[in-house]
C-alpha positions in Angstrom: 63.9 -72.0 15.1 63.8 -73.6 12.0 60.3 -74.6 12.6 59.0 -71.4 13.6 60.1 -70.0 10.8 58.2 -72.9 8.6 54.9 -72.3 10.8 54.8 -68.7 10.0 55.3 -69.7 6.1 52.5 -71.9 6.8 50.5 -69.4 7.9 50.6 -67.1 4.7 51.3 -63.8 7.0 50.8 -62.1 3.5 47.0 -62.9 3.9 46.6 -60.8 7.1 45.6 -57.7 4.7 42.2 -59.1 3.6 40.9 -58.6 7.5 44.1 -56.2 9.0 42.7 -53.3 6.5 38.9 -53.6 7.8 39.9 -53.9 11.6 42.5 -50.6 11.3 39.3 -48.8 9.5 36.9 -49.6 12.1 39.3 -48.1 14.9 39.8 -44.5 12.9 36.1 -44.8 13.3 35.6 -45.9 16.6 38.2 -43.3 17.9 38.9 -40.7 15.2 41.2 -39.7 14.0 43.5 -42.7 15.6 43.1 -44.6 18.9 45.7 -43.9 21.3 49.0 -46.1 20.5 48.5 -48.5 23.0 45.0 -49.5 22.4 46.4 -49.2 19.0 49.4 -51.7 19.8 47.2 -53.9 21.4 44.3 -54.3 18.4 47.6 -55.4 16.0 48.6 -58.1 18.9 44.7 -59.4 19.3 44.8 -59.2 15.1 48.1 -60.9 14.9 47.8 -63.9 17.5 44.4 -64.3 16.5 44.7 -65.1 13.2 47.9 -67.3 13.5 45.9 -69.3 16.1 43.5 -70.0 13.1 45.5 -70.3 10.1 47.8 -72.9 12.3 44.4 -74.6 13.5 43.3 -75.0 9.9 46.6 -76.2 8.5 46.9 -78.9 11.3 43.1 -79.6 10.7 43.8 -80.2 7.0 47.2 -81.5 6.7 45.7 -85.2 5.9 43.7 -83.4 3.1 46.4 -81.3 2.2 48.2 -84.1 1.3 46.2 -86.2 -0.8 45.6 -82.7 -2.9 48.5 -81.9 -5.7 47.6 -78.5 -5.2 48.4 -78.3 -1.4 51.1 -80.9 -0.9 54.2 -79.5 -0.4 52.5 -77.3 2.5 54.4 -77.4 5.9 53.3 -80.4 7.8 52.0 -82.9 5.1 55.5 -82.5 3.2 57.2 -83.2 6.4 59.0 -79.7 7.1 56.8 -78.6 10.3 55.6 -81.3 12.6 52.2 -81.8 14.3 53.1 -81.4 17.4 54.9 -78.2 17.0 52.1 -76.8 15.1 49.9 -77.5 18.0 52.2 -76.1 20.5 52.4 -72.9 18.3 48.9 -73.1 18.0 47.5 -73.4 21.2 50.1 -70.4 22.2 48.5 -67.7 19.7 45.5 -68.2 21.2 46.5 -68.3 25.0 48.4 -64.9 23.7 45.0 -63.2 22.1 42.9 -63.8 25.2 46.0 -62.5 27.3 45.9 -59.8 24.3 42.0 -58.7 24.5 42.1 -58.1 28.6 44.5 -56.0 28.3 41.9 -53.6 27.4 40.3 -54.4 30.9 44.1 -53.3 32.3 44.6 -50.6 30.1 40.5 -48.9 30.1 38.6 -51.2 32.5 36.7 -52.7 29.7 36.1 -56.4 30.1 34.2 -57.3 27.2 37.5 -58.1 24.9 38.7 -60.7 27.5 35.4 -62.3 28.2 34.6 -62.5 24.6 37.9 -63.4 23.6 37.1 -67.0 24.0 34.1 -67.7 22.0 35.8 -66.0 19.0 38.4 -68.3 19.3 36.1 -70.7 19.3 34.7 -70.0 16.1 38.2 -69.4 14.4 39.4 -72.5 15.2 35.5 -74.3 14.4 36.0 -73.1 10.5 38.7 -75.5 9.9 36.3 -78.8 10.5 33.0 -77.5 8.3 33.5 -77.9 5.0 33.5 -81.4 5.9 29.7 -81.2 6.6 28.4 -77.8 5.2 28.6 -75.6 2.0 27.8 -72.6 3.9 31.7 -73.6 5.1 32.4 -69.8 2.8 30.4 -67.9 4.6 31.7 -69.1 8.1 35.3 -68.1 7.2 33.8 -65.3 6.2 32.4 -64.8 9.9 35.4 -65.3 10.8 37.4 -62.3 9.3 34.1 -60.3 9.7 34.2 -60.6 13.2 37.5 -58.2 13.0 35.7 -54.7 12.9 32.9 -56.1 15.9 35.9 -57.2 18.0 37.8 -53.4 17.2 34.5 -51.6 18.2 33.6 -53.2 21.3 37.3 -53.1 22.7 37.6 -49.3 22.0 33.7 -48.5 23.0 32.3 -51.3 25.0 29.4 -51.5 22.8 28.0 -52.1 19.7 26.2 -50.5 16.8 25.0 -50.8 13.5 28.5 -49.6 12.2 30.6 -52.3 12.7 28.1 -54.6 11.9 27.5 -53.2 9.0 31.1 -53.5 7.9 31.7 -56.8 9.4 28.7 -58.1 7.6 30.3 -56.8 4.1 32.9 -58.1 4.9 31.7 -61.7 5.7 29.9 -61.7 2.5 32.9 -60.1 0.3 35.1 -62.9 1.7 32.3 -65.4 1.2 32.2 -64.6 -2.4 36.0 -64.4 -3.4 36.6 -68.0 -1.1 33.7 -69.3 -3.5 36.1 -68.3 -6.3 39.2 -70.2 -4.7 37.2 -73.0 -3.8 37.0 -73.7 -8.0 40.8 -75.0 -7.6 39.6 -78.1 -6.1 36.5 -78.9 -7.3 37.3 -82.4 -8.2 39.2 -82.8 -5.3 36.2 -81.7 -2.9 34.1 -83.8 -4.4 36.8 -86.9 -4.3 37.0 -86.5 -0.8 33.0 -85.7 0.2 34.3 -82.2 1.4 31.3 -79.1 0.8 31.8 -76.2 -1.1 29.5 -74.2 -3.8 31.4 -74.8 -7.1 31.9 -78.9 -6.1 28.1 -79.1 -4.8 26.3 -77.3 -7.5 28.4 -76.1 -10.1 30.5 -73.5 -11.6 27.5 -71.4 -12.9 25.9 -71.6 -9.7 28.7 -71.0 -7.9 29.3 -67.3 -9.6 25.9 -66.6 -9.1 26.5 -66.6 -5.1 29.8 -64.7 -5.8 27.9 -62.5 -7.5 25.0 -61.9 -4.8 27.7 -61.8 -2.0 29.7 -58.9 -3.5 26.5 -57.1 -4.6 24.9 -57.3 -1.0 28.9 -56.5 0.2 28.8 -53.0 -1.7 25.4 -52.6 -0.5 26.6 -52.6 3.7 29.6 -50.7 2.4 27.2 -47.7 1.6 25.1 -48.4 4.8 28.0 -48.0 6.9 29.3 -45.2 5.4 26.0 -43.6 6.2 25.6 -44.2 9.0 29.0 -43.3 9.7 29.6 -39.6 7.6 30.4 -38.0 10.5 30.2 -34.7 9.3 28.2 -34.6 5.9 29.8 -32.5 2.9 30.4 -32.1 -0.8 34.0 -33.4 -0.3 33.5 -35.6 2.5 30.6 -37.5 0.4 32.3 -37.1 -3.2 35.7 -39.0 -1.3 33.2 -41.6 -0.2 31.3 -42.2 -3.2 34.7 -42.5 -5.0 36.2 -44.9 -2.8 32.9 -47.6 -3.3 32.4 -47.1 -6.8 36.3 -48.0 -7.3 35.8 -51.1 -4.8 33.2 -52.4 -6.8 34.7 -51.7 -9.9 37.3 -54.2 -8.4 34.8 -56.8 -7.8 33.5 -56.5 -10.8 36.7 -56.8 -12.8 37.5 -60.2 -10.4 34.6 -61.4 -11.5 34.8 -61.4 -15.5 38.2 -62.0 -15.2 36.9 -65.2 -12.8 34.7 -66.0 -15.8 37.3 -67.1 -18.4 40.3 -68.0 -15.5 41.6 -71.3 -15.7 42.1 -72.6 -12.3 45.3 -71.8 -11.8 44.7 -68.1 -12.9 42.1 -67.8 -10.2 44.8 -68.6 -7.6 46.6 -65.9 -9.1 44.4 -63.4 -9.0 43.2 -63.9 -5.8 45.2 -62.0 -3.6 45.8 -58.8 -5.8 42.2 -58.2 -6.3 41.1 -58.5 -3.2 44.2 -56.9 -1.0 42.9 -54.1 -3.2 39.6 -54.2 -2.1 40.4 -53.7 1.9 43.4 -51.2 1.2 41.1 -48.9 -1.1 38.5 -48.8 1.9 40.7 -48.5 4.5 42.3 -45.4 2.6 38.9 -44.5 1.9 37.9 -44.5 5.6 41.1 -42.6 6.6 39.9 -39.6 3.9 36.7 -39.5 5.1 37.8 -39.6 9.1 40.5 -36.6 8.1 37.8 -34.4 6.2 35.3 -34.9 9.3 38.0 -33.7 11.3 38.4 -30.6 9.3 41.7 -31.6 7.9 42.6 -31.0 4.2 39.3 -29.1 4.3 41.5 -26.6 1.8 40.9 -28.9 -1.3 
């Protein structure tokens, strides 16, 4: 039990509303106003098992890392508290339990595509965790990662896909992309002792805000795309909630970023997770609004 307990500490479970917020959204779109509970129940199991199976993957990928780094010592298994092998047996059982997960949908609508697919997202999860030994684009692949949330929510509810979720899973690759770059300045010297790739230890801090900057620019921009393409019913209120909603999320990636400017390091660690739990609660809130107006609900304000 004990390690169980020190896997899922491992695992940051608090993390799960960068991506959890984006996936949700994605289903009020793909079924508005709400998917039925059990499809419901079993997009939160694929969501949950799936990202354990990577965070666990990337801690046991990084434990000898971790602990040559100050920073990331005392995490589970290089201080000792959580061994290997249980973190591969914990592991390898998230995953088995998000293929089992995604057919479900094949039991519970006759749609195959989440079980067959199921596999080669895995695949790419648990890849992540090895390339920032050989690439910089090692950001945007994480971002990949948590982008492929709202893909994987469409095609189990609708068997197919559209330029709406890859819209938003494409904003959301970048926006993760950019605020990773931002985390990545905690261990600049460290990357660079070590011959790991990231933007701020290959080229710079200045370079380094300037992708940040072009991710989260080009992340508002697919924001707006999306929510074109997916006003269901256009309106004064419907648009003004919309428009509201993305000019606060940027506002919010704007603030991250000249606060980013004058952070020390250990104040960008800080302000990491606020800022940007922010970010995918506001739209999801914002997508909720806009799938109850469509539906002609609160239609009295």
């Amino acid at each position: 039990m004990c390690q169980v307990i020190e896997f899922a500490r491992a695992i940051r479970l608090s993390h799960t509303l960068f991506a959890l917020p984006f996936a949700l959204g994605t289903a009020l779109l793909a079924e508005p106003p709400c998917p039925e509970w059990r499809a419901l129940a079993l997009l939160l199991a694929c969501m949950a098992t799936a990202r354990t199976a990577a965070m666990g993957m990337n801690r046991i990928a990084d434990a000898a890392l971790d602990a040559r780094n100050p920073r990331t010592a005392d995490r589970a298994i290089p201080a000792g508290r959580l061994s290997r092998r249980a973190a591969i047996a914990m592991t390898l059982a998230s995953g088995a339990a998000f293929i089992a997960a995604a057919w479900g949908f094949y039991l519970l609508r006759g749609n195959w595509w989440p079980g067959v697919l199921a596999p080669v997202f895995l695949a790419i999860l648990f890849g992540y965790s090895w390339t920032k030994r050989f690439t910089v684009l090692a950001h945007w692949v994480l971002g990949l990662c948590l982008g492929l949330a709202p893909v994987g929510v469409w095609i189990a509810l609708r068997g197919e896909i559209t330029l709406v979720p890859v819209a938003i899973g494409a904003a959301v690759m970048l926006w993760t992309a950019g605020f990773d770059i931002f985390y990545a300045f905690q261990d600049i010297e460290v990357d660079r002792r070590e011959g790991l790739h990231s933007v701020p230890a290959r080229f710079g801090p200045k370079a380094a805000r300037g992708a940040a900057v072009c991710c989260h620019v080009w992340t508002v921009a697919l924001l707006i795309a999306a929510e074109r393409e997916y006003n269901l019913v256009p309106g004064n209120v419907n648009l003004l909630v919309s428009l509201a909603v993305l000019f606060i999320i940027a506002a919010a990636l704007v603030v991250q970023h000249l606060r980013a400017r004058h952070a020390t390091t250990e104040q960008i660690g800080a302000m990491f997770f606020p800022l940007n739990a922010f970010v995918s609660i506001m739209w999801l809130a914002g997508v909720t609004a806009d799938v109850l107006f469509s539906r002609q609900i609160f239609m009295w304000l």
